[in-house]
N, C-alpha and C positions, 0 to 999 in steps of 0.2 A: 504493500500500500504506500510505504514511504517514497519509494522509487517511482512508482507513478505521482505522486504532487509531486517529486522533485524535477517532473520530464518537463520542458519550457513548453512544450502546447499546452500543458493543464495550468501551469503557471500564469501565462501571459494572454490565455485564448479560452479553455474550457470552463474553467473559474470564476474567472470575473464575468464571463458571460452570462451563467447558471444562479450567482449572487445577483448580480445586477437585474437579471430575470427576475426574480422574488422580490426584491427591495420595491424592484415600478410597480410589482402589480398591490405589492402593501400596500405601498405608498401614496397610490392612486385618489383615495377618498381626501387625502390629506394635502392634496395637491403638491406633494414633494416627489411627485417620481422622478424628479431629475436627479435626486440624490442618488440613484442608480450608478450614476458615474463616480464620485466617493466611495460607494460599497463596493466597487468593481476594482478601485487603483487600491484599495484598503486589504482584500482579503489575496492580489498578489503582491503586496510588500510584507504580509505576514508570510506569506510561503515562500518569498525566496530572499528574506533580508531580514526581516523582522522590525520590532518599534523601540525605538532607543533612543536616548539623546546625547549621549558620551560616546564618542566623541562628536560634536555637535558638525559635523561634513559637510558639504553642499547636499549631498545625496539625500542626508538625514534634513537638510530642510525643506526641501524640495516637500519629503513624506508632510512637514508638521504644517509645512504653509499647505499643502493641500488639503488636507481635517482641517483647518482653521477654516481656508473657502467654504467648506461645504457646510462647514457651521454660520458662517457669516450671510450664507447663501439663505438660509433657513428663514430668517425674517425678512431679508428684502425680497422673496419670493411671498411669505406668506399678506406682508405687508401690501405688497404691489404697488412698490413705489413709481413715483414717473418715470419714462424715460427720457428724462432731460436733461438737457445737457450738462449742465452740471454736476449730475449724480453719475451720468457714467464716465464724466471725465475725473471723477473725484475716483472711483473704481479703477480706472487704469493708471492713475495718478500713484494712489495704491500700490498695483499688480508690478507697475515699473518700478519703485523703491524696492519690491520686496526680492525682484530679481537682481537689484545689483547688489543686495544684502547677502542674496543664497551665496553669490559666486565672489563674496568680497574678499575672503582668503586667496582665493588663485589668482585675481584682481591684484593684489598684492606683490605677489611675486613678476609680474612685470614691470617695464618701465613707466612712470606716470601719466605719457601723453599715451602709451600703448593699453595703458592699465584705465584712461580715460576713454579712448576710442570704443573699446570692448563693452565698459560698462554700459555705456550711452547705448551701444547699438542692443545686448540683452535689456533697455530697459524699453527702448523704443518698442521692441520687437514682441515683449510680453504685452507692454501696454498696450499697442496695437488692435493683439488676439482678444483681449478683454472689450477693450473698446467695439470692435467689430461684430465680437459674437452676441453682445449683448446686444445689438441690433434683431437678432432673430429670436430673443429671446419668447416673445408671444406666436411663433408661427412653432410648432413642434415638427414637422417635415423637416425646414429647414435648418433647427439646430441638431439634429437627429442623422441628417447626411453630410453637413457640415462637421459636426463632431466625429462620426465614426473617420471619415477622409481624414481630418485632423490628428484622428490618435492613431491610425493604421500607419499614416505619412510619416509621422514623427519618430515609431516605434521603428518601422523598417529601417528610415533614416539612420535610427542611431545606430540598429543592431550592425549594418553593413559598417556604421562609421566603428566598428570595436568597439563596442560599449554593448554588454548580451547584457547586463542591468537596465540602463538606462532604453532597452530597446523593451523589454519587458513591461519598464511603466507604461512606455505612450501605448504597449498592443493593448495594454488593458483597459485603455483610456477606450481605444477601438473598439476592443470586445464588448464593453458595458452599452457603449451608443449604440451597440446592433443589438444587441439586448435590447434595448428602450424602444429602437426603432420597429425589432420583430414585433412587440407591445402593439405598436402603433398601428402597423399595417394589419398583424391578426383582427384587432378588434373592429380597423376601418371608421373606427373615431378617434378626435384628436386626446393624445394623452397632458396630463398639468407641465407646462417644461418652464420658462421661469428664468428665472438666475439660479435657480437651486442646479440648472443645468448647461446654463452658457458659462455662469464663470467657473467653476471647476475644470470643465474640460479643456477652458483656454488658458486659465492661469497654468496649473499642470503642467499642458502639454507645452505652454510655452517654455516655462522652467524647464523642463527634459531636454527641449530641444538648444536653449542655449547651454547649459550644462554641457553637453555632447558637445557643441562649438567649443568650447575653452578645453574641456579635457578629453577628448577623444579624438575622432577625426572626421568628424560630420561638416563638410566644407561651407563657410558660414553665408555662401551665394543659396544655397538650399533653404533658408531662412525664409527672405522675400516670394519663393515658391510655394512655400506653407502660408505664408502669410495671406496669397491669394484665395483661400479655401471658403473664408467667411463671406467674401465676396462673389464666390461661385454660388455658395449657397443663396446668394440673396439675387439673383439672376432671375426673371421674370418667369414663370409657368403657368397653363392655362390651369384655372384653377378650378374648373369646370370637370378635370379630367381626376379620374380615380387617386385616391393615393398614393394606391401601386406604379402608376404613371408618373405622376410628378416627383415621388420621390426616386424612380429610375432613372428620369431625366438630370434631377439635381445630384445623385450619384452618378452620373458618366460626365457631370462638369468637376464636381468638387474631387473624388479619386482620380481624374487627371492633373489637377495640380498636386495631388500627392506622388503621384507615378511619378511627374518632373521631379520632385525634389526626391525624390527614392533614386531615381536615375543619373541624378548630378552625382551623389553619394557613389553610387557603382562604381561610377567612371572612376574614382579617384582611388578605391580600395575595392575596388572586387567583390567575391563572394563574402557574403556575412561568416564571421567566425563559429559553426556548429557542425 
C-alpha cells in the first residue's frame, strides 16, 4: 500500500483528484466548492513532503501561503465582495509581496540589481495570475479550464525543468480543477466557484512556477506563456451552446498556452526526470 501512495501518479494525479472530488461535492450547499483546489494541493504535500515549518524553505512557504489563501478565500467568497478594482488590486498587491517573501532567501544570494530584476519579475508574475483569475471568478467554466490548463502547464513545466517536487504541486493544482470541472459538467449546472477558487489556484500555481524559475530550470520566457491562460479562458463563447461545448472550446485555447510553455521547457532540458 505504501509503494503505491509513494508512485507520482497517485501523488500528483489520482489523489488530489478523488479528495478534490468529495471536498466540491461537500462543499456545494456551502458555496465553497472551490476549496477543492486547497484539499487537492493539501492531501499531495502530505504524501510526498509533509507539513512543517523548520526549516522554514521556499518550498515550505509556498505549502503555508497556500492554506492561508484558501482560508483567506473563505470569507471573501462567502462575503461576495465586489469586484473592484481596488479589492482585486489590493489581492495581487498581496499575492506579489508574498512571492518575493517565498523566494527572498535565494533573492539573497544574488547580486542586488540581479537579486532586484528577479524579484520584480516573480512579483509581477504572481500578481498578475491573481489579478486575472479573479476576473472569472463568477463564470465556473471559465475558472475551471483556466485553472486545470494553469496547474497541468505549470506542473509539466517544472517536472521537465528538474524539479519532480515542485512538478507535483502545480499537477495537483491540475488534478483538483478536473475534479471540480468533472463536478460541473456531470451535473450540467453551474457549481459555487468564487475566490475560494480563482485565488488558490493562481497564487499556488504562480509561486510553483516562479520557484522552478530561481531554483530549477524552468526557463523564465515560459512564464509570460502561462500567464496567457487566464486570458484564454476569458475569450468569448457562445453561451447558448452546452457546457460540454464551451468548456471544450475554452480547453483547446487555454491547454494550448500550457502546451507552449510545457514546450519552451522541452527544448531547453528534454525529457522530465522519471
Amino acid at each position: 500500500m505504501q509503494e503505491l501512495l509513494n508512485h507520482p501518479a497517485i501523488q500528483g494525479g489520482l489523489a488530489p483528484f478523488v479528495v478534490a472530488l468529495l471536498v466540491a461535492i461537500f462543499l456545494r450547499r456551502l458555496r465553497l466548492s472551490g476549496l477543492a483546489i486547497v484539499a487537492g494541493f493539501a492531501v499531495t504535500v502530505f504524501l510526498v513532503s509533509g507539513f512543517a515549518f523548520e526549516p522554514l524553505t521556499s518550498t515550505r512557504k509556498i505549502i503555508w501561503l497556500g492554506l492561508v489563501s484558501g482560508l483567506l478565500s473563505i470569507p471573501l467568497s462567502l462575503a461576495n465582495w465586489p469586484s473592484s478594482r481596488s479589492v482585486v488590486l489590493m489581492l495581487a498587491a498581496i499575492a506579489a509581496a508574498a512571492a518575493v517573501w517565498m523566494g527572498a532567501r535565494i533573492l539573497q544570494q544574488h547580486p542586488a540589481v540581479e537579486a532586484a530584476q528577479w524579484g520584480m519579475g516573480c512579483a509581477l508574475y504572481v500578481g498578475w495570475l491573481v489579478y486575472r483569475m479573479d476576473a472569472l471568478r463568477d463564470s465556473p467554466v471559465r475558472a475551471a479550464t483556466a485553472g486545470l490548463a494553469l496547474g497541468l502547464g505549470t506542473g509539466a513545466a517544472a517536472l521537465i525543468g528538474a524539479s519532480a517536487l515542485l512538478g507535483l504541486y502545480g499537477l495537483s493544482l491540475g488534478a483538483a480543477a478536473a475534479a471540480y470541472l468533472l463536478i460541473l459538467l456531470a451535473g450540467n449546472r453551474p457549481l459555487p466557484c468564487g475566490r475560494s477558487f480563482t485565488l488558490p489556484i493562481a497564487f499556488i500555481a504562480g509561486l510553483v512556477a516562479c520557484l522552478a524559475v530561481l531554483t530549477a530550470q524552468l526557463p523564465w520566457y515560459a512564464l509570460p506563456v502561462l500567464a496567457v491562460i487566464p486570458i484564454a479562458g476569458s475569450l468569448p463563447v457562445p453561451v447558448k451552446n452546452s457546457l460540454w461545448l464551451q468548456s471544450a472550446l475554452l480547453l483547446t485555447a487555454t491547454l494550448a498556452c500550457a502546451a507552449g510553455a510545457v514546450y519552451l521547457t522541452w527544448r531547453i532540458n528534454g525529457a522530465p526526470p522519471l
